[in-house]
N, CA, C and O atoms as a DFTB+ gen file, in Angstrom:
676 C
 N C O
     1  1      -4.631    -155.418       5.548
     2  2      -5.333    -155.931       4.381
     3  2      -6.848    -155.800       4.612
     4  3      -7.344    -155.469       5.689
     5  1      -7.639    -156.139       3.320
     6  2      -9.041    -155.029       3.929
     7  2     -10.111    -156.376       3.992
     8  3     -11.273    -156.377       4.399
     9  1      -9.200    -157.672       3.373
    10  2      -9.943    -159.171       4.298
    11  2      -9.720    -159.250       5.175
    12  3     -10.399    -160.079       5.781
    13  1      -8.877    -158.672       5.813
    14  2      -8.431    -159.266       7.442
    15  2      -9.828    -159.546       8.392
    16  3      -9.748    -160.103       9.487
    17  1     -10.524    -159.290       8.074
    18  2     -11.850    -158.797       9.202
    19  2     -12.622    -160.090       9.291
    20  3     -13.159    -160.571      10.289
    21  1     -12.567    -160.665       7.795
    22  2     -13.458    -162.116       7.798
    23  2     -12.480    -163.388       8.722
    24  3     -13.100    -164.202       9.406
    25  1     -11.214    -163.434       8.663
    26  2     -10.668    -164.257       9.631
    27  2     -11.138    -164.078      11.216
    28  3     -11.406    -165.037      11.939
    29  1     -11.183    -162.911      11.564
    30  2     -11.022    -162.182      12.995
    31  2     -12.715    -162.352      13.309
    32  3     -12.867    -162.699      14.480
    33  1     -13.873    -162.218      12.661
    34  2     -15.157    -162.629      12.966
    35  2     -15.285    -164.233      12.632
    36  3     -16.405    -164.721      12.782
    37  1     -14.403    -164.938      12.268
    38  2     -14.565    -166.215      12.183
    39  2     -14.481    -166.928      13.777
    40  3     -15.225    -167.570      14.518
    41  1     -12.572    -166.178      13.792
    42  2     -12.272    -166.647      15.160
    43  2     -13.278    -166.096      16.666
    44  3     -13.177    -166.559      17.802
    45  1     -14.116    -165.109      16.245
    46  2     -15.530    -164.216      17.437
    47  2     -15.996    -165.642      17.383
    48  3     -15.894    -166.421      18.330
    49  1     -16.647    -166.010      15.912
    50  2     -17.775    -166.861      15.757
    51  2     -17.767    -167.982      16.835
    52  3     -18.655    -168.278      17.635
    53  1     -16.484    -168.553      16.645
    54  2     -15.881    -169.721      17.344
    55  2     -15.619    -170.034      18.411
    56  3     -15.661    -171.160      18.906
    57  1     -15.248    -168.815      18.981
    58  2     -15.169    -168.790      20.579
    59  2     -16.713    -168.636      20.898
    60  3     -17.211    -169.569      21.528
    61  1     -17.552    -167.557      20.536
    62  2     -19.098    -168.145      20.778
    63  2     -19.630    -168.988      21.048
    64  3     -20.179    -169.280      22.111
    65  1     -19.514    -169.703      19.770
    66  2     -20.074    -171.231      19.541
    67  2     -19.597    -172.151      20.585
    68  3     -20.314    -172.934      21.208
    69  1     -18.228    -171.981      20.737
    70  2     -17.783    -173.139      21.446
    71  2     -18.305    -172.824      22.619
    72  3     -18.963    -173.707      23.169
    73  1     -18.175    -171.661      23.225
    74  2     -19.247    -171.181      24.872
    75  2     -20.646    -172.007      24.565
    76  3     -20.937    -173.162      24.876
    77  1     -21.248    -171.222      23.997
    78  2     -22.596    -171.559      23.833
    79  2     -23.128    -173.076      23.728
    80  3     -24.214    -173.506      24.117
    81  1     -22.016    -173.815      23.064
    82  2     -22.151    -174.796      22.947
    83  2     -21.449    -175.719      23.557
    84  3     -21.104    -176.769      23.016
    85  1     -21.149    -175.346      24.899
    86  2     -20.005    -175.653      25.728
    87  2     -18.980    -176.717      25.459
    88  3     -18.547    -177.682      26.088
    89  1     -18.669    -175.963      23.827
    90  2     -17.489    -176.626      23.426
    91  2     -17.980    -178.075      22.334
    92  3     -17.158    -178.751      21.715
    93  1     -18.954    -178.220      22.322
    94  2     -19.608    -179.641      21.476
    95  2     -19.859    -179.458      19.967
    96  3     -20.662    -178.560      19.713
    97  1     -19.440    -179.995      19.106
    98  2     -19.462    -179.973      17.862
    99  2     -19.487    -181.515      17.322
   100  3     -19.051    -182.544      17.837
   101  1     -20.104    -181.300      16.194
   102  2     -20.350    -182.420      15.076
   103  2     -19.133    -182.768      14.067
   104  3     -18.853    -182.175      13.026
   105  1     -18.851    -183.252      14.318
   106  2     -17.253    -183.530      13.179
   107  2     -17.124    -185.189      12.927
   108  3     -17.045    -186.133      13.713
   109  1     -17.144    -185.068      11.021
   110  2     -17.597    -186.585      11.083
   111  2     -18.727    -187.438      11.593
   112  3     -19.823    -187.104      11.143
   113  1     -18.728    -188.059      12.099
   114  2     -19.334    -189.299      13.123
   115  2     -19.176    -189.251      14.697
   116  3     -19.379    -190.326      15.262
   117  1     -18.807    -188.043      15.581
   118  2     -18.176    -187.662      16.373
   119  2     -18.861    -186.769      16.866
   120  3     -19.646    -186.262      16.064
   121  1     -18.888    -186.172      18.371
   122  2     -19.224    -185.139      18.774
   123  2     -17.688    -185.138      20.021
   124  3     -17.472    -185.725      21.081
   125  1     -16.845    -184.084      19.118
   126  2     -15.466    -183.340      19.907
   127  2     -16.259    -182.345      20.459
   128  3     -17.439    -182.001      20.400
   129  1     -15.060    -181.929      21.114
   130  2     -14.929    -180.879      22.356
   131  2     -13.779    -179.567      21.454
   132  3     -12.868    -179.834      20.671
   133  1     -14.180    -178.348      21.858
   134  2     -13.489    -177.548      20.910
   135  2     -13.561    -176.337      21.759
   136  3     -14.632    -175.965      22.237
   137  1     -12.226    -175.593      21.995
   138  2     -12.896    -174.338      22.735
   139  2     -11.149    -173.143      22.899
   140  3      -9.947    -173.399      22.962
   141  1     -11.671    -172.346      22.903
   142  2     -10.737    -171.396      22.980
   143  2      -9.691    -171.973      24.197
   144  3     -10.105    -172.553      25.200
   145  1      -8.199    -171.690      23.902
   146  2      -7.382    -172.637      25.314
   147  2      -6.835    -171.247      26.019
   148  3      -7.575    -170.362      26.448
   149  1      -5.600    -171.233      26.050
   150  2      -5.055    -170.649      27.446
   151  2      -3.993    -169.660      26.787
   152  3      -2.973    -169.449      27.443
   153  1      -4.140    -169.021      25.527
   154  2      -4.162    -168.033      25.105
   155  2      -4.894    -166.990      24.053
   156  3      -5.227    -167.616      23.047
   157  1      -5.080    -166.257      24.013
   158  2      -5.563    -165.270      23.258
   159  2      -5.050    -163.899      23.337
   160  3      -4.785    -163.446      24.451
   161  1      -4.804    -162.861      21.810
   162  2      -4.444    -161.754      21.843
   163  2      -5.534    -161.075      21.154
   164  3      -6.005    -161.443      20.078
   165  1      -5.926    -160.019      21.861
   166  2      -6.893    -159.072      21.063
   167  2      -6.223    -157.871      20.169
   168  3      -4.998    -157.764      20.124
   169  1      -7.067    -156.994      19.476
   170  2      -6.270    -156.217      19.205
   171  2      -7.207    -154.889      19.015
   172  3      -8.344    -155.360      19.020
   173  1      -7.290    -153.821      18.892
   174  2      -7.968    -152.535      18.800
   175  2      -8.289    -152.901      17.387
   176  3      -7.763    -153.844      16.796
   177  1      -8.941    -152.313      17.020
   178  2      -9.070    -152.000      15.551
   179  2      -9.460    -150.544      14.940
   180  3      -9.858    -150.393      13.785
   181  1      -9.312    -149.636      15.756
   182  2      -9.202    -148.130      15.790
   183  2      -7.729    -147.682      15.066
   184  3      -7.663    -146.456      15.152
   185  1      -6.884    -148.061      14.589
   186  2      -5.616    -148.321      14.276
   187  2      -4.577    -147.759      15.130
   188  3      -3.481    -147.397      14.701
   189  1      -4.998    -147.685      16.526
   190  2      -3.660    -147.658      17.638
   191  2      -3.060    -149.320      18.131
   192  3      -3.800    -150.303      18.168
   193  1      -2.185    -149.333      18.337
   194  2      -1.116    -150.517      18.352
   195  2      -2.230    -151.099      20.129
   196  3      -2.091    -152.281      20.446
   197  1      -2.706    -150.653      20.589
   198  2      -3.201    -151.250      21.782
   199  2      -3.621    -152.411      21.113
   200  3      -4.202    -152.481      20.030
   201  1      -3.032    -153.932      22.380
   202  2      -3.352    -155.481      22.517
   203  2      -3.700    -155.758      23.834
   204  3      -3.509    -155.259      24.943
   205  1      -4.313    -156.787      23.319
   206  2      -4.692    -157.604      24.984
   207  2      -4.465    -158.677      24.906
   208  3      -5.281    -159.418      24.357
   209  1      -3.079    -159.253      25.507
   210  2      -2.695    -160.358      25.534
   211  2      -2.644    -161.323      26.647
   212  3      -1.740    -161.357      27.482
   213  1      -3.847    -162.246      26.604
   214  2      -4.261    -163.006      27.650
   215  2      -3.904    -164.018      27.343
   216  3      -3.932    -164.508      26.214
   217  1      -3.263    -164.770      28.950
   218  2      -2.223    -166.256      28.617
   219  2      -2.627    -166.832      30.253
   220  3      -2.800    -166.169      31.276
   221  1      -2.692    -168.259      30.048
   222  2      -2.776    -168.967      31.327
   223  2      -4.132    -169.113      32.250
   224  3      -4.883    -168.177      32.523
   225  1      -4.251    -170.148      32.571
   226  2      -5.688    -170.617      32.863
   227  2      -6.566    -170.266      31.647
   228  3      -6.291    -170.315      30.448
   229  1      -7.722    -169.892      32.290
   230  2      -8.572    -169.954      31.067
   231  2      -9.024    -168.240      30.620
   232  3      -9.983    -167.588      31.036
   233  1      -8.263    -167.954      29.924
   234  2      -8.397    -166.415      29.709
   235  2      -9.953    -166.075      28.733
   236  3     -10.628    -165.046      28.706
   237  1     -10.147    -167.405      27.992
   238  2     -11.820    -166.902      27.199
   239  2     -12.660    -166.103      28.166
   240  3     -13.013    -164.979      27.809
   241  1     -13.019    -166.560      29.349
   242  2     -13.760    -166.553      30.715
   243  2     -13.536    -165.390      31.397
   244  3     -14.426    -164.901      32.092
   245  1     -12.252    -164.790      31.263
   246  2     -12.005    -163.729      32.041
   247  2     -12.474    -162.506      31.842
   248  3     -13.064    -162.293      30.782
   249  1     -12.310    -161.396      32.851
   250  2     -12.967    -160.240      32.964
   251  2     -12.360    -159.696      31.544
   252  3     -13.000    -159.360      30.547
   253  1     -11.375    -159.703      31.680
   254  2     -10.203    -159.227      30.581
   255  2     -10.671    -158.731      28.950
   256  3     -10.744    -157.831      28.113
   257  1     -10.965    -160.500      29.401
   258  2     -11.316    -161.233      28.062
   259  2     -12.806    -160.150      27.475
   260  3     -12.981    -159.666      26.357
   261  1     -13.648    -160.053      28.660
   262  2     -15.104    -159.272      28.357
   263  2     -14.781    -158.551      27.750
   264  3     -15.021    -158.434      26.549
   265  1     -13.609    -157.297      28.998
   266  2     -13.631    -155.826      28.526
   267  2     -12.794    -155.543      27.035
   268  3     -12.679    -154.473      26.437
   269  1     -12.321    -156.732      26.709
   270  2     -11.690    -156.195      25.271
   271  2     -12.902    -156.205      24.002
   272  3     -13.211    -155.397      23.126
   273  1     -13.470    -157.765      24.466
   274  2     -14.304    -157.635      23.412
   275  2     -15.940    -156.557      23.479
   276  3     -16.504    -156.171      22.455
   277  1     -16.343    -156.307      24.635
   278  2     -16.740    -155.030      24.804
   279  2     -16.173    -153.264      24.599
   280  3     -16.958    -152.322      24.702
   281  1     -15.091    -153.144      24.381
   282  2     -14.450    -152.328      23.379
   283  2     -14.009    -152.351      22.248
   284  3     -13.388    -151.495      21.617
   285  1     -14.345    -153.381      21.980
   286  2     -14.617    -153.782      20.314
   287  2     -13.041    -154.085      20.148
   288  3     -12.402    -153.428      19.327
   289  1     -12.532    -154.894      20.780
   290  2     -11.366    -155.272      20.209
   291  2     -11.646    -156.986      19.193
   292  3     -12.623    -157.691      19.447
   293  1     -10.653    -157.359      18.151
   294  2     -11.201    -158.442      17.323
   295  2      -9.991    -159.469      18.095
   296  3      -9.108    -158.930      18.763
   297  1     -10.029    -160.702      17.969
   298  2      -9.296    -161.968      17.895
   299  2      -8.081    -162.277      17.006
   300  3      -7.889    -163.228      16.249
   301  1      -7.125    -160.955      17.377
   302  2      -5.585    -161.417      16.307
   303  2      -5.567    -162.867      15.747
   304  3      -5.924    -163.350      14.672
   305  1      -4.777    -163.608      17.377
   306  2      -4.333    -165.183      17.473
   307  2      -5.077    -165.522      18.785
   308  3      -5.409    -164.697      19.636
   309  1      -5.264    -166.679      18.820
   310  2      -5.863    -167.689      19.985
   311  2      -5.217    -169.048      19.649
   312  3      -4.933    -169.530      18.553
   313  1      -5.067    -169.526      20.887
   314  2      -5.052    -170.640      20.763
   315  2      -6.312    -172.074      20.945
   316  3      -7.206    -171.914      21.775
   317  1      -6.273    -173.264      20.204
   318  2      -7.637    -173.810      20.043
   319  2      -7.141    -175.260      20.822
   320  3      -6.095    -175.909      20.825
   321  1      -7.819    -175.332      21.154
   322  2      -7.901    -176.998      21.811
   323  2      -8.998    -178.031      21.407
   324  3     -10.132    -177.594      21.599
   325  1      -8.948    -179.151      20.952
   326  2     -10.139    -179.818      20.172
   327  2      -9.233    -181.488      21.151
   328  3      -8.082    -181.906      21.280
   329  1     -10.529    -181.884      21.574
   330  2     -10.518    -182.937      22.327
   331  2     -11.553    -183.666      21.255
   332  3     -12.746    -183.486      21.009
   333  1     -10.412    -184.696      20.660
   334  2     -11.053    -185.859      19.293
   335  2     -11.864    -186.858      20.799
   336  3     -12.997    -187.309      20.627
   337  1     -11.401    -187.004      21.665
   338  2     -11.634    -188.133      22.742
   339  2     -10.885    -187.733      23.711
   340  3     -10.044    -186.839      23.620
   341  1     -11.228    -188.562      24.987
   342  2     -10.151    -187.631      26.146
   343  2      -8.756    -187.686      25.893
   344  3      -7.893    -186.822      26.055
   345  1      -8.682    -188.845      25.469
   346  2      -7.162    -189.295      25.284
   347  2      -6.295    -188.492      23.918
   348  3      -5.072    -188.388      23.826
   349  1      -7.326    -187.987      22.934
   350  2      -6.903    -187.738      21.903
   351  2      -7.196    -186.064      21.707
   352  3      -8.232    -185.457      21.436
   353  1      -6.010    -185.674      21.930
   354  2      -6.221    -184.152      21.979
   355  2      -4.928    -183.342      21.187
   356  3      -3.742    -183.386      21.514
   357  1      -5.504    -182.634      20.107
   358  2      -4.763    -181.580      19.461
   359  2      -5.001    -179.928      20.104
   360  3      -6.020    -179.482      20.631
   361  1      -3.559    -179.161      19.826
   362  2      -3.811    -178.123      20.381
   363  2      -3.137    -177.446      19.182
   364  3      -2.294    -178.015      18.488
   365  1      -3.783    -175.564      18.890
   366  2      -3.145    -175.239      18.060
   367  2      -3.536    -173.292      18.045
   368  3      -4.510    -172.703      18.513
   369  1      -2.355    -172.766      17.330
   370  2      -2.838    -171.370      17.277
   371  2      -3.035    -171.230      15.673
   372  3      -2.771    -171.880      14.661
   373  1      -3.692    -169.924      16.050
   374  2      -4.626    -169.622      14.694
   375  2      -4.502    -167.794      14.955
   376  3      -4.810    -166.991      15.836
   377  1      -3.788    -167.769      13.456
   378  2      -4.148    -165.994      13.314
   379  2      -4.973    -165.559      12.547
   380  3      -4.957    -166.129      11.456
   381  1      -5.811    -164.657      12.674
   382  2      -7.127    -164.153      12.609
   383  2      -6.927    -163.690      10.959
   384  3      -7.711    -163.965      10.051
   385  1      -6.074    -163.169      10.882
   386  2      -5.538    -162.106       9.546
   387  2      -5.757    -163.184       8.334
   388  3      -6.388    -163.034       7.287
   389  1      -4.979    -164.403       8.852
   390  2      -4.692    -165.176       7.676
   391  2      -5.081    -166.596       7.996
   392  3      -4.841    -167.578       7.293
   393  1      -5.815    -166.569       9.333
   394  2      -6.207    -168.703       9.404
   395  2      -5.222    -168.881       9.573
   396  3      -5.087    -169.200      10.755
   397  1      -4.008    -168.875       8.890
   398  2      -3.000    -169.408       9.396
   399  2      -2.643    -170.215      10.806
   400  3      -2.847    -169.734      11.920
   401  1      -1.987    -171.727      10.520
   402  2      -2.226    -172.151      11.638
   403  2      -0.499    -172.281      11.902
   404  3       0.372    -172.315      11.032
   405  1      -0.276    -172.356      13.832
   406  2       0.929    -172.997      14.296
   407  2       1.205    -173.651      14.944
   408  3       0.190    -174.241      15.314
   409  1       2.357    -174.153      15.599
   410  2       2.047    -174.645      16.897
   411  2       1.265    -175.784      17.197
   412  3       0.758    -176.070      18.282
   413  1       1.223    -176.310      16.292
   414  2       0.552    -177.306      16.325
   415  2       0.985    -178.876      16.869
   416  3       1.797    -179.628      16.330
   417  1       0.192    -179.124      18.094
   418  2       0.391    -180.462      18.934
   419  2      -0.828    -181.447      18.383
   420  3      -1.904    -181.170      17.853
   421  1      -0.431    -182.259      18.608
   422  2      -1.109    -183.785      17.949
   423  2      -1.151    -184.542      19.637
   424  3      -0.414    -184.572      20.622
   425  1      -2.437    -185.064      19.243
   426  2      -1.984    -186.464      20.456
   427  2      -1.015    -187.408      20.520
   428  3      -0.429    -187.839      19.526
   429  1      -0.811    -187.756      21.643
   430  2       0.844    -188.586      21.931
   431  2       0.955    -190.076      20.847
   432  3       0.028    -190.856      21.064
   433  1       1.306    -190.240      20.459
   434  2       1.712    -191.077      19.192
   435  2       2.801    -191.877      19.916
   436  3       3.887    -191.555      20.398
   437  1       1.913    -193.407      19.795
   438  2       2.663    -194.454      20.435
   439  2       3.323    -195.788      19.146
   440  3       2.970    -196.963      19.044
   441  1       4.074    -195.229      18.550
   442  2       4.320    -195.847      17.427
   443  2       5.912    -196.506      17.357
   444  3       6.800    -195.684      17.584
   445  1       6.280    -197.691      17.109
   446  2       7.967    -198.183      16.997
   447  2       8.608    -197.462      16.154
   448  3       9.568    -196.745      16.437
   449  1       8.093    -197.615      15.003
   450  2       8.723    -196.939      13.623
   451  2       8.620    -195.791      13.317
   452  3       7.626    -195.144      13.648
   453  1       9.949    -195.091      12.381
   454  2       9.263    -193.619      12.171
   455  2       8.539    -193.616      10.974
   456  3       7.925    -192.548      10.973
   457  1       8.334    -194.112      10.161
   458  2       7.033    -194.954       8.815
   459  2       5.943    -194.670       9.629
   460  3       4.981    -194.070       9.149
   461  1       5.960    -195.096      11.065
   462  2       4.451    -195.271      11.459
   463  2       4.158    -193.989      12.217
   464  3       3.077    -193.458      12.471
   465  1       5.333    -193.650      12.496
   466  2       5.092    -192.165      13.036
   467  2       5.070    -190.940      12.162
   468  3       4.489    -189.991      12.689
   469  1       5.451    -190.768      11.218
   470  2       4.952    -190.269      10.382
   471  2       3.522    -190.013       9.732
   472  3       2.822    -189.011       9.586
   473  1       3.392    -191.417       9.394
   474  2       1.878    -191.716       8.692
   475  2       0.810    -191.147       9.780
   476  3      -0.101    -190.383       9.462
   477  1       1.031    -191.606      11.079
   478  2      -0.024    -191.116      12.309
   479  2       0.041    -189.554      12.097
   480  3      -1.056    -189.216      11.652
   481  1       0.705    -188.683      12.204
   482  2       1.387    -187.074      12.267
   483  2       0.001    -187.370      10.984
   484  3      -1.216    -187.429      11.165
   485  1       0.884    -187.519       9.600
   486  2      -0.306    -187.145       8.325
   487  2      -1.664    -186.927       8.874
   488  3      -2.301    -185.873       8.894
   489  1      -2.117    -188.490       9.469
   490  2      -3.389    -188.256       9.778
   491  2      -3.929    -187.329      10.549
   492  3      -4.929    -186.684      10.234
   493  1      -3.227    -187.193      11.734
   494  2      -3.712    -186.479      12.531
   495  2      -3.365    -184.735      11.814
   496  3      -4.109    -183.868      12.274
   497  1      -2.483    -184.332      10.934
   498  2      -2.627    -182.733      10.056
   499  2      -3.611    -183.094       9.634
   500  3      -4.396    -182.263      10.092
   501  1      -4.435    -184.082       8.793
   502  2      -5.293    -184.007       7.958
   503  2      -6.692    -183.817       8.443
   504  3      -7.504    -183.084       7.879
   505  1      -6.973    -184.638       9.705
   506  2      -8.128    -184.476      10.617
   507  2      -8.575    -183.131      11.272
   508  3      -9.699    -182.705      11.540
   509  1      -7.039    -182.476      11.480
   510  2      -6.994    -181.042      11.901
   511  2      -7.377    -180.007      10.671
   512  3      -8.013    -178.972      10.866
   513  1      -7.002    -180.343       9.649
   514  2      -7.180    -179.326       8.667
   515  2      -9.160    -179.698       8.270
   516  3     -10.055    -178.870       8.437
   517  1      -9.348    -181.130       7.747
   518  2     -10.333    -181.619       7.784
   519  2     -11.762    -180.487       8.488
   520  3     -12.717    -179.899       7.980
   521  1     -11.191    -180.640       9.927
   522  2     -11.846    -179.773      11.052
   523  2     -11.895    -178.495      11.061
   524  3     -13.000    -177.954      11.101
   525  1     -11.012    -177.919      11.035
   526  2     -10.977    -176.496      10.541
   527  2     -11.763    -176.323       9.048
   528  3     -12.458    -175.327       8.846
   529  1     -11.636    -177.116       8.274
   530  2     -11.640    -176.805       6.763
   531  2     -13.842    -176.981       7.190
   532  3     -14.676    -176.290       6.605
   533  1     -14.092    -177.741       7.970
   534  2     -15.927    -177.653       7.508
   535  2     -16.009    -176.367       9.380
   536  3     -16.825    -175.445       9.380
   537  1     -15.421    -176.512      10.194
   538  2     -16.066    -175.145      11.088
   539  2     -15.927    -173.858      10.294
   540  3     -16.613    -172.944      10.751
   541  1     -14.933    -173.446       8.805
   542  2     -14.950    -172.253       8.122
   543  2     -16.069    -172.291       6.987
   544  3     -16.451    -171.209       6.541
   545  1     -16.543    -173.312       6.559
   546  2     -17.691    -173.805       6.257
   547  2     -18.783    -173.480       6.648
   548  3     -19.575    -172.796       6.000
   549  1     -18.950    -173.889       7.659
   550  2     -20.704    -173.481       8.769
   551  2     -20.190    -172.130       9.102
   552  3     -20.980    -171.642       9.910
   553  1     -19.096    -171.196       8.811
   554  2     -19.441    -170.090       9.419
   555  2     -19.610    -169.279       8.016
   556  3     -20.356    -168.303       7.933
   557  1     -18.794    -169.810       6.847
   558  2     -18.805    -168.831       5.872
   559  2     -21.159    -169.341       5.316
   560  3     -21.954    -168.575       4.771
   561  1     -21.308    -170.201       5.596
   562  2     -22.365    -170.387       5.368
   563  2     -23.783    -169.841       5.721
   564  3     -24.790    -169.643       5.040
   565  1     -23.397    -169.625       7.430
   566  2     -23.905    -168.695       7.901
   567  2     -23.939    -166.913       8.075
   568  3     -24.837    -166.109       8.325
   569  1     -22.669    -166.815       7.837
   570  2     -22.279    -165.575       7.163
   571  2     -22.349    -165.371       5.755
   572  3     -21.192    -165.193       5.375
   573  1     -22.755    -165.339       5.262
   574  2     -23.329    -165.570       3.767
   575  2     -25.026    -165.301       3.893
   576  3     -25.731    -164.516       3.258
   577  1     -25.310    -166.078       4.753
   578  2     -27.133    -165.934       4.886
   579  2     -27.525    -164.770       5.940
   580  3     -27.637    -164.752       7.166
   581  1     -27.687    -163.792       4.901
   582  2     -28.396    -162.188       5.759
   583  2     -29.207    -162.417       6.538
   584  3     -29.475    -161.418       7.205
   585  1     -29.968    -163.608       6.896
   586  2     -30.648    -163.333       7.832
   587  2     -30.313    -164.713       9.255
   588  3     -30.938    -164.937      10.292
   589  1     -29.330    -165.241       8.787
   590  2     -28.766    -166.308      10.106
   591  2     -27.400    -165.068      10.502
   592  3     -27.167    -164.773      11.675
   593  1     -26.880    -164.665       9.735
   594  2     -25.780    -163.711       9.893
   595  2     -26.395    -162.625      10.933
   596  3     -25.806    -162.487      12.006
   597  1     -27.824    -161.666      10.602
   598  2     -28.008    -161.088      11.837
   599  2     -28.472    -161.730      13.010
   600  3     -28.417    -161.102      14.067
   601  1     -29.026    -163.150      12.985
   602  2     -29.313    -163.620      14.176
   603  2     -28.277    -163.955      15.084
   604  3     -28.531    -164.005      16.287
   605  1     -26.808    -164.259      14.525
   606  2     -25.651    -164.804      14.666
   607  2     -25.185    -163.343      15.599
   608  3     -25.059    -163.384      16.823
   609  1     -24.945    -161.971      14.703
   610  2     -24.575    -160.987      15.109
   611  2     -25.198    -160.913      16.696
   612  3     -24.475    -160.765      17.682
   613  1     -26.650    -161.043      16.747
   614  2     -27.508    -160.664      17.993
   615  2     -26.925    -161.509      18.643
   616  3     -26.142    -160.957      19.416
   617  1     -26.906    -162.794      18.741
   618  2     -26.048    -163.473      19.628
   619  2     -24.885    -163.243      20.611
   620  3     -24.759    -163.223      21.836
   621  1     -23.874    -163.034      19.242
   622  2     -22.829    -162.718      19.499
   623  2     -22.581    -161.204      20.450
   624  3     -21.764    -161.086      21.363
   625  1     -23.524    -160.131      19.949
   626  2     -23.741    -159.396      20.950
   627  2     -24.497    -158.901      22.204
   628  3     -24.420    -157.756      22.648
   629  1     -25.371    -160.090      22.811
   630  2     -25.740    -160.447      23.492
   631  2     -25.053    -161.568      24.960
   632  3     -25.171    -161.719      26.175
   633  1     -24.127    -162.259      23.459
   634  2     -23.465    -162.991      24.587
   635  2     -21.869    -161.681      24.980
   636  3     -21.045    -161.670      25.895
   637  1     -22.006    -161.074      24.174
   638  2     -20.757    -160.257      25.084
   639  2     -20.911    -158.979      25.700
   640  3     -20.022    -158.205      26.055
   641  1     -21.969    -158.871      25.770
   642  2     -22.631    -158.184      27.114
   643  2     -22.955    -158.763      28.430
   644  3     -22.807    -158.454      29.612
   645  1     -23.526    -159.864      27.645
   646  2     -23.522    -160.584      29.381
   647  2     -21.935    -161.092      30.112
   648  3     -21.608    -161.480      31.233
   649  1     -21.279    -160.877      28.952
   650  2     -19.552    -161.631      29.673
   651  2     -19.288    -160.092      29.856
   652  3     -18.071    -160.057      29.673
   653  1     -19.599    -159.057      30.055
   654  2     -18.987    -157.712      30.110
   655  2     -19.623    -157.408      31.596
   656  3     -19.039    -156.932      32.569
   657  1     -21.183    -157.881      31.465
   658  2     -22.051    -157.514      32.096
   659  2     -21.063    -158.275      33.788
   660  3     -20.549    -157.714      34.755
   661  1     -21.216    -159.775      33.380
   662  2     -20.628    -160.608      34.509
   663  2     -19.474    -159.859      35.112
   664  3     -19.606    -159.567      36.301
   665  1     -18.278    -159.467      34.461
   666  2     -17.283    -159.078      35.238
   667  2     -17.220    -158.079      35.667
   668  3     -16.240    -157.902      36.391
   669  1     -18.289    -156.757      35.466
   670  2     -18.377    -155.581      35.984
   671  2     -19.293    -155.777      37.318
   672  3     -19.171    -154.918      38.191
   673  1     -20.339    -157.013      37.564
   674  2     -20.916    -156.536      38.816
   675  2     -20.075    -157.123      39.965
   676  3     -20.362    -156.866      41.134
């Protein structure tokens, strides 16, 4: 599909940000923790079937991770981790094509009833979508503005030279 591209520079944006910003974001009244987790698949975009499917420990970080996105590979699916508080942590995958989300874990829910376990689940989809719904926000916002969009670009290719740069010396 010939949107696919705005999901897949969303999910670049994000893993950026969250480096750069070692993971700290504004949400609500809150400053969470947010950052690429312990998978990610790249993909060519030359239209040969070549992937790079990185799983376990922290694959953002890895050499791997550089040399794909230094061959210009984009962000199929990743998985996201958002720490509401230490104790309160959602985990989730996200495909690039379509946002589409899965897999989705909630923090441990200490509830008697299933009324109350339920209602907690709601909240916690809604906080998740909530979250997602303003980080596609600040990016479509900034992508939108021609001239934060090329400062964004320089960034972004700056910071993946130096992660290309790191694992080659």
């Amino acid at each position: 599909m010939a949107s696919d591209f705005i999901g897949k520079e969303f999910l670049i944006w994000l893993w950026h940000k969250s480096e750069i910003l070692e993971g700290r974001y504004r949400f609500e009244d809150e400053i969470i923790h947010i950052w690429i987790d312990d998978y990610i698949l790249l993909e060519n975009q030359s239209g040969d079937s070549r992937e790079s499917r990185l799983a376990k420990g922290d694959p953002s970080i890895s050499p791997e991770a550089a040399m794909a996105l230094w061959d210009g590979k984009k962000v199929k699916e990743c998985k996201v981790r958002v720490e509401f508080t230490e104790e309160l942590v959602a985990t989730f995958h996200i495909k690039g094509a379509t946002l589409q989300i899965g897999g989705l874990r909630f923090p441990v829910i200490l509830k008697e009833h299933a009324d109350e376990v339920f209602i907690e689940r709601l909240h916690w989809l809604n906080r998740v979508e909530q979250l997602m719904t303003q980080l596609f926000k600040d990016f479509s916002h900034e992508r939108l503005e021609a001239d934060a969009w090329k400062s964004r670009r320089q960034s972004i290719n700056t910071w993946m030279e130096e992660k290309w740069k790191g694992c080659s010396a």
